[in-house]
C-alpha positions as CSV (number, residue, x, y, z in Angstrom):
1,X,98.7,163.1,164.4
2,X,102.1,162.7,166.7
3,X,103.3,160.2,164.7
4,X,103.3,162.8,161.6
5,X,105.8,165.6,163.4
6,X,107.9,165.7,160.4
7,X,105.1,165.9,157.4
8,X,103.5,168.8,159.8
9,X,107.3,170.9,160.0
10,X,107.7,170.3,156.6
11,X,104.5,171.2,156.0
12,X,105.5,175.1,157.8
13,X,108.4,175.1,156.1
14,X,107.0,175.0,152.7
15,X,103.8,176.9,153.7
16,X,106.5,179.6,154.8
17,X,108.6,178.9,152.0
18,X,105.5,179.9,149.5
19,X,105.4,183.8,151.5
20,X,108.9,183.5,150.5
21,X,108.1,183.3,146.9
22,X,105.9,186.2,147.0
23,X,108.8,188.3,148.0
24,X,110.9,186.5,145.4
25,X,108.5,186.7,142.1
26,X,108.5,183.1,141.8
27,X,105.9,183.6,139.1
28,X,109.0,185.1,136.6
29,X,110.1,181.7,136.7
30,X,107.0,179.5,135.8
31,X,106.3,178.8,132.1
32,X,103.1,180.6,131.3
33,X,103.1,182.8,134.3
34,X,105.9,184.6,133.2
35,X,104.5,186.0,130.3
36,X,102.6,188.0,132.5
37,X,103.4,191.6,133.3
38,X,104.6,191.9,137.3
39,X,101.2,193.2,138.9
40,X,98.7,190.0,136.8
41,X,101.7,187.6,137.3
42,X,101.3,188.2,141.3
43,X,98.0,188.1,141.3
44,X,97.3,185.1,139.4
45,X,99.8,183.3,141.5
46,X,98.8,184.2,144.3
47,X,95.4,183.5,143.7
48,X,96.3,180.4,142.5
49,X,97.2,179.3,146.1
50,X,93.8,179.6,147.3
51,X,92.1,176.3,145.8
52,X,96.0,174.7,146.3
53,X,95.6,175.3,149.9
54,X,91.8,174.7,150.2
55,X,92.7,170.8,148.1
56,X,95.7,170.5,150.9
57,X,93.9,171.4,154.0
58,X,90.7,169.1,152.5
59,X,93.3,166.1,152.4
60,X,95.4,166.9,155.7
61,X,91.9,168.1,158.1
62,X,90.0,165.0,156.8
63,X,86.8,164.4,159.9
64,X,87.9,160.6,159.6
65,X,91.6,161.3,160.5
66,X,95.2,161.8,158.8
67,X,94.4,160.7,155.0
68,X,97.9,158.7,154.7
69,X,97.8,158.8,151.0
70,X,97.2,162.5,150.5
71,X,100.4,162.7,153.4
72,X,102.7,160.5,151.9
73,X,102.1,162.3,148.3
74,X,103.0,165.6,150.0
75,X,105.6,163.9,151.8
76,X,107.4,163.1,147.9
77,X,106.2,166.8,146.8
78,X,108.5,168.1,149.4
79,X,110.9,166.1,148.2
80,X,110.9,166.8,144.1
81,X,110.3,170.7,145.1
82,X,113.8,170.6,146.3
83,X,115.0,168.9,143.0
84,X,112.9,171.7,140.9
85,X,114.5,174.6,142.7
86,X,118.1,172.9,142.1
87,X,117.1,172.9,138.7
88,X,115.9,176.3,138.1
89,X,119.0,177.7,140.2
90,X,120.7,179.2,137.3
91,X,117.5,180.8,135.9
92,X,118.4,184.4,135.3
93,X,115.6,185.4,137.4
94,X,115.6,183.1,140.1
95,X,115.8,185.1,143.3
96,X,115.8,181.8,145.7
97,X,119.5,182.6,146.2
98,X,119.4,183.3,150.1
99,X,120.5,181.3,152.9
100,X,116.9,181.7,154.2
101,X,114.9,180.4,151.0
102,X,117.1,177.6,151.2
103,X,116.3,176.7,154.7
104,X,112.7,176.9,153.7
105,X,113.3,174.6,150.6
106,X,115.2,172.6,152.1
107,X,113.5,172.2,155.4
108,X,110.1,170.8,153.6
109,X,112.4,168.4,151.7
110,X,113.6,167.0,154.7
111,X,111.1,166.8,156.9
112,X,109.1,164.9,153.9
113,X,111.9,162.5,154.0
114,X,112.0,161.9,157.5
115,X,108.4,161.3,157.4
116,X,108.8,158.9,154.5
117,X,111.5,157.2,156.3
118,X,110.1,157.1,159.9
């Protein structure tokens, strides 16, 4: 598990980053979520996380050890999430515009590379 530091920070950077996008409304920004009014369009996201983090704790708490593949795929997730927020950075209501969602972003992009790379 040592030998995974930087999938496991970018990991709580993008666990903390996704509290983050309660607070900003991500959901205004999804295609098909946004169509929802505010109150169905927090709930469904939110709820939506549930089986998201049930599949990612499944892969990452596997009995038989570290599931490499399931790793390095999240590893290259953290990496096009940062390249998904760049692109919806103009979005009229994209409120990802502090110096704190960025650190969040940005910190899971990072620490996917170093684990890549390392």
């Amino acid at each position: 598990m040592n030998n995974h530091f930087f999938f496991f920070m970018a990991l709580a950077f993008i666990l903390t980053h996704e509290m983050d996008a309660v607070k900003a409304r991500e959901w205004v920004i999804f295609p098909g979520l946004s169509r929802l009014d505010d109150k169905t369009g927090y709930c469904v996201f939110t709820l939506l996380h549930v089986p998201l983090y049930l599949l990612l704790l499944l892969g990452v708490c596997n009995p038989n050890g570290l599931n490499a593949t399931v790793i390095r795929g999240l590893d290259v997730f953290f990496i096009v999430h940062v390249f998904l927020h760049t692109a919806y950075l103009k979005h009229p209501k994209n409120e990802f515009k502090s110096a704190l969602s960025w650190l969040l972003i940005l910190g899971a992009g990072v620490g996917g590379l170093l684990d890549l790379w390392l």
